[in-house]
N, C-alpha and C positions, 0 to 999 in steps of 0.2 A: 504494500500500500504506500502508496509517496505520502510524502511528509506532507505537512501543510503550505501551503504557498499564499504569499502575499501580495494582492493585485494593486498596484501602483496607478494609478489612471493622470496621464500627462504629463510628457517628455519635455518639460520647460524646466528651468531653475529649481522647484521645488520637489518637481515630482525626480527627477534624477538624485538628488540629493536624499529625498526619500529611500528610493531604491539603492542605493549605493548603502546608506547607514544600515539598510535591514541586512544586508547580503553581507555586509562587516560582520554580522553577529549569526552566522552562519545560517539564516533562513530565506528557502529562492524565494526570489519575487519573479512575475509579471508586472514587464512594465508597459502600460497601453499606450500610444501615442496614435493619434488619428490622420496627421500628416504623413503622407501626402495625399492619402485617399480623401481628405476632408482638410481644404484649406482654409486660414482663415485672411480676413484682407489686411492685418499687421504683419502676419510671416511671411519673408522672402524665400525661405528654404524648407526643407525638411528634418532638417538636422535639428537632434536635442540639444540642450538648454540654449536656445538659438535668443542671442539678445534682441527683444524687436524697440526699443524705444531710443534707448543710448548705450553707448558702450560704457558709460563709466558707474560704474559700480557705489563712487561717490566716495568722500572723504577718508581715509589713511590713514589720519592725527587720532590719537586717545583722548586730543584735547573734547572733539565731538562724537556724540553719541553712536552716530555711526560709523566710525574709527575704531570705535571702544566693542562695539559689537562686531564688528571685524577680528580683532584681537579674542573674543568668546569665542566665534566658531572656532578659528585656529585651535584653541586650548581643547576643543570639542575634537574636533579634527575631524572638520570638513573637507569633504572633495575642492566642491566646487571653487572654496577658496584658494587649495592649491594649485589647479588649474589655473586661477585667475592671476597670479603670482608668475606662472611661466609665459602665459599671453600676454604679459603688460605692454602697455605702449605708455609712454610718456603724457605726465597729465598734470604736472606739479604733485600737489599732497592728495589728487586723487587716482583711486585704482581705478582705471580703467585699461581697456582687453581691447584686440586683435578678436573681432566677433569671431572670424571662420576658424582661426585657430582654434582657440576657447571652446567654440561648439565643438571641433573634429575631435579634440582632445576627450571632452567630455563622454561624447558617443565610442571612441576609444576604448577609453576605461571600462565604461558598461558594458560593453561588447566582447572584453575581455574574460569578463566575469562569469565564473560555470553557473553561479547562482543566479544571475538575472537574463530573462528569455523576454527579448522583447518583440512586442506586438505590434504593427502596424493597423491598428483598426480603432474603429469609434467606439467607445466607451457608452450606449445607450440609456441603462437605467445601471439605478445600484445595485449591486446584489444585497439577497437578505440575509444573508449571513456570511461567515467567513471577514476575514482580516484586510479592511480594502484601507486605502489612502486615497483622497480624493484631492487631486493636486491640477488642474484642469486650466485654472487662472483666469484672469481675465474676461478669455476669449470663449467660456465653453460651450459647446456645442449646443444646439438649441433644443436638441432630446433631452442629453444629462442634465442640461439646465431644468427642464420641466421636472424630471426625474427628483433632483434636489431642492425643487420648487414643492413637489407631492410629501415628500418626508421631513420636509421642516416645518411646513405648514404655512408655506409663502411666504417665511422666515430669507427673502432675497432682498437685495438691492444693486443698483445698477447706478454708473457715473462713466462719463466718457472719459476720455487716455485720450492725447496726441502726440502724437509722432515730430521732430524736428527735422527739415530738411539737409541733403547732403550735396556739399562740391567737390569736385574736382580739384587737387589743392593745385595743380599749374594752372590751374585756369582766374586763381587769385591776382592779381597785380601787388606784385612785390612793393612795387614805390610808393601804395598806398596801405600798406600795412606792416606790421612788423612783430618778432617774435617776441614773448614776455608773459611771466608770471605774475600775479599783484605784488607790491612788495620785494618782488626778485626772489618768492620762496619756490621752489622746487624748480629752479632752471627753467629754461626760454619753449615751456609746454605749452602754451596757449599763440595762438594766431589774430592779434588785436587789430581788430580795421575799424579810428578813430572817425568819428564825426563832427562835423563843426554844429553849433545850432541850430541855421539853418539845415542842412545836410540832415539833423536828429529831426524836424521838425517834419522834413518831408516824409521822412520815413514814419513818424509815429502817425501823421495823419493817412497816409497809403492804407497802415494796419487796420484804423479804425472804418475805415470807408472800405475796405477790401470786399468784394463778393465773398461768401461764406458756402460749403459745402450745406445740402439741405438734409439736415438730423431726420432720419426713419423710425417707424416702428415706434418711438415713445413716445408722450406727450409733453415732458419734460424734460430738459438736458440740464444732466448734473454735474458737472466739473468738481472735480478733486483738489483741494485750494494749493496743496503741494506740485501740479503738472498743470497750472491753469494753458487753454492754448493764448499764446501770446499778444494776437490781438483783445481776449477778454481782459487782460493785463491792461491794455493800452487804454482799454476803454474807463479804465478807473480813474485816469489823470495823466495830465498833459506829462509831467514829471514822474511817474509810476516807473516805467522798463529804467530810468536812471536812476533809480534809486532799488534796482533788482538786476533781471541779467546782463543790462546796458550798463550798470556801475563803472565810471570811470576810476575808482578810489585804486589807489597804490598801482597805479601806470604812471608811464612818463611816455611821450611819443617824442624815437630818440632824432627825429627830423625838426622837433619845437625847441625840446627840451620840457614840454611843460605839460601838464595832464590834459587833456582830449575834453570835448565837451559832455562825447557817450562814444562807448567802445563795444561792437557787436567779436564778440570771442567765438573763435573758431578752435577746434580741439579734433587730433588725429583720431581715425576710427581704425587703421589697421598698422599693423606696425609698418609698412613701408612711409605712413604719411600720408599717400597717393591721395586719400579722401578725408576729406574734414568735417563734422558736422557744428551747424549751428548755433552752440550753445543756449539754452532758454528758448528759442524760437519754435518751439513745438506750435500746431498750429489747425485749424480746420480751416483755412481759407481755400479757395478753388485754384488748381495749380498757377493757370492765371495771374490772379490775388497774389501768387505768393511771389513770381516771375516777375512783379510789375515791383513789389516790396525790396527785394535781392538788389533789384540791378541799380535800387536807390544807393546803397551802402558803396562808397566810392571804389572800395578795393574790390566790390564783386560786381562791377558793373558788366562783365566779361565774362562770369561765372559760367561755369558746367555745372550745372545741378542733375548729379546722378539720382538724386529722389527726393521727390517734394513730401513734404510732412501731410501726414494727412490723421485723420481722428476717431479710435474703433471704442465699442464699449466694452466697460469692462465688470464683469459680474462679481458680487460678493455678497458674503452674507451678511446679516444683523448675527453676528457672534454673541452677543450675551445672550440673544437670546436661543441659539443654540449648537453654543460649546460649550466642552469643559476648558478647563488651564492647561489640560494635556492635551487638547485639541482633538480631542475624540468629542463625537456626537450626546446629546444628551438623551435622544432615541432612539439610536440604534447602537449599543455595545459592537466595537471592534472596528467601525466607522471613522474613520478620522482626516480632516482635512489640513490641507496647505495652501502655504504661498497666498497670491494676492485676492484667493478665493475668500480667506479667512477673513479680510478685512484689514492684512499691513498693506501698505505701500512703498515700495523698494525690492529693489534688485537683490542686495543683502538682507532685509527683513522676508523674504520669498525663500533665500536660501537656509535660514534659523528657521524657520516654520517647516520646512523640508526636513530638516534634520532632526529637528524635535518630533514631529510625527512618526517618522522615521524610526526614532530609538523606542517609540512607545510602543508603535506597531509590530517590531519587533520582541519587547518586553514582554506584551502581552500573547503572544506566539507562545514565548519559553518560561512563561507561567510567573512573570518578574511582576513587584509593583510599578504602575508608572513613575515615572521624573519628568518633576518641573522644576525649571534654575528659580533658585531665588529672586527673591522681587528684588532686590539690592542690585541685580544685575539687570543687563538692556535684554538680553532674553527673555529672561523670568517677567521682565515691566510689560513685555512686548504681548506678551500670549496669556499674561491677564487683563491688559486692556482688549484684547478680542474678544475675551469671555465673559470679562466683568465689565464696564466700563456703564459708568453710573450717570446714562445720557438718553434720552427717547427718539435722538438722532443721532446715530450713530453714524461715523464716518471713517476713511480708511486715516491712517497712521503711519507716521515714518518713524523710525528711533529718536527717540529726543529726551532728553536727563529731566523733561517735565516729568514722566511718567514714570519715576523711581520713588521712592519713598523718601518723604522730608524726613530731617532729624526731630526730635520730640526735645527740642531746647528751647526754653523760652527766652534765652540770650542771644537766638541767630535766629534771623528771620528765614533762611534762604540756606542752605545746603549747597556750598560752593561746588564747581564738576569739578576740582583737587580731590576732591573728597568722596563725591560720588565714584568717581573714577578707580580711587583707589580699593575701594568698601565693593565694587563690582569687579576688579580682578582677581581680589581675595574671595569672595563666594564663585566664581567659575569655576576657578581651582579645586576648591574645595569638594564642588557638586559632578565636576570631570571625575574625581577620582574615585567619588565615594558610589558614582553613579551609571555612569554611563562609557566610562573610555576601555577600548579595547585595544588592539592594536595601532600602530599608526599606517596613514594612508597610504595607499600605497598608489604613487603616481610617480 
């Protein structure tokens, strides 16, 4: 009789990293992935954990929270992390990856593995029993969605994602741009193409006047205030994108000497360079809109735009009202979801929900109790605000040291991130070891 097997459903960020943590702890999985047979309009390829938004992973520093949950997984010992450690490409203090590496690598690994047999087909309803992980993300299919619409009891919600567009980096004009980090930290990683005020002015009024893709299927379009698309940005105030992705602060434009009026940042997507994407410009405008937008910015008036941003929805649940902190179901025992189904938001918050599911669904395989990291940690904070989170509107989440526990002093108002910081790589440690670590990765 074969052992038990554990069905993964979706080859993204979470669900690979699902499958990888169970198969560490020696139980196969099935891992479903529905591409290519069933595309969705974000993914370009077939390939698992295929980055569809940006390549950058986000911040590096311990100083921010999600630095500091970078540094968890590590202690965890995450795949995906080390994979992303050998894709890097140049970003200042953020990780960011080499997509097609990053993904080959990832499908690599899994495909190496005797324990995980994967599936190329659609994941339809849930099963009623047995050991599933539901890692599906954003994009899922519009059966399993009904599927997980019928067993939470319409316990869904839905917010759009946009996409930023990409150039060609020789198709940039050198003479109107130039290489630089803010401040000069992490070396000449970003591609800054300054604006003067008129220059900024033409540009923000294009965004707000731009034709707009026409939003389907719902009545409502909900924007996630962390990936707002750029034009909704614009449309807040005249001074809005400059004082956010357009921030000119800690540049120098070395043709002035002197700081820019608004700097649209450009940032590599594959390790040769070749292509750059947009930084912040995520976007729904019609390619059009966004063609007439680009060729405002002096250094991209020449621009090759290999792919225009464009804006998919993205599905998740009301988690309190049905997870646990282990991110198993509250109705159906052995059920457990990830990634940005749950309700985080992020690259790296997709891949901790991946791996904590991961080690539970395995746990409860080999008869273990679950593990949940302490609240003191950005793990532990992250997947009780999914479950808990003491709001009747609920909304997705990125790591942020708000959602750690204050100290109980009435002589400090505020729990400095020194402190947080440190109180959370002490409880990782401690919950790695007592809890969850088995071998190291092997990559």
């Amino acid at each position: 009789m074969e052992a038990e097997r554990v069905l993964v459903a979706g080859g993204g960020l979470a669900g690979c990293e699902a499958a990888w943590q169970i198969a560490r702890r020696g139980i196969a999985v099935d891992l479903w992935e529905m591409r290519p047979q069933l595309m969705t309009p974000a993914h370009q390829t077939d390939g698992l954990a295929e980055l569809v938004c940006s390549n950058s992973l986000g911040s590096d520093r311990t100083e921010s929270a999600g630095g500091q949950l970078k540094a968890e997984l590590r202690e965890l010992g995450s795949l995906l992390l080390a994979l992303a450690e050998k894709a890097r490409v140049p970003a200042g203090k953020a990780l960011a990856v080499d997509r097609r590496r990053f993904s080959d690598a990832a499908g690599a690994e899994l495909a190496a593995n005797p324990l995980i047999r994967v599936r190329r087909e659609e994941l339809t309803g849930i099963p009623r029993s047995g050991p599933v992980v539901i890692a599906t993300g954003p994009l899922t299919s519009d059966r399993l969605a009904a599927s997980i619409a019928e067993l939470t009891g319409g316990g869904r919600l839905f917010f759009y994602d946009a996409v930023a567009p990409i150039v060609a980096a020789e198709s940039v004009d050198p003479e109107r741009s130039f290489w630089a980090s803010r401040y000069a930290a992490g070396g000449d990683d970003y591609l800054n193409c300054p604006l003067t005020v008129m220059e900024y002015e033409a540009l923000w009024r294009a965004l707000i006047e731009g034709e707009q893709h026409e939003v389907h299927a719902f009545d409502k379009t909900v924007f996630f205030e962390g990936c707002l698309p750029i034009e909704e940005m614009a449309r807040r105030g005249r001074d809005t994108l400059r004082y956010g992705p357009l921030k000119p602060v800690g540049l120098l434009d070395p043709r002035t000497g002197h700081r820019p009026y608004a700097v649209v940042q450009l940032r590599r997507e594959d390790e040769q360079g070749a292509l750059l994407n947009l930084v912040g410009f995520q976007t729904n405008l019609t390619f059009g809109a966004q063609r007439e937008a680009i060729r405002l910015i002096p250094a991209l008036r020449e621009a090759d735009i290999v792919r225009y941003g464009v804006m998919h929805r993205n599905t998740y649940l009301n988690g309190p009202a049905v997870l646990e902190a282990t991110l198993e179901s509250r109705v159906r025992p052995g059920l457990y979801f990830a990634g940005q189904i749950t309700g985080v938001e992020g690259y790296t918050e997709s891949i901790a929900t991946g791996l904590l599911a991961g080690i539970n669904a395995a746990r409860r395989v080999r008869g273990e109790p679950a593990a949940v990291p302490p609240p003191e940690t950005v793990c532990g904070s992250l997947v009780r605000y999914v479950s808990s989170a003491p709001t009747s509107d609920f909304q997705p989440m990125n790591a942020n040291w708000g959602l750690l526990p204050r100290l109980q002093d009435k002589h400090q108002a505020a729990r400095p991130a020194g402190a947080l910081r440190g109180a959370a790589t002490e409880a990782i440690k401690v919950f790695a070891a007592l809890s969850v670590r088995p071998a190291a990765p092997r990559c």
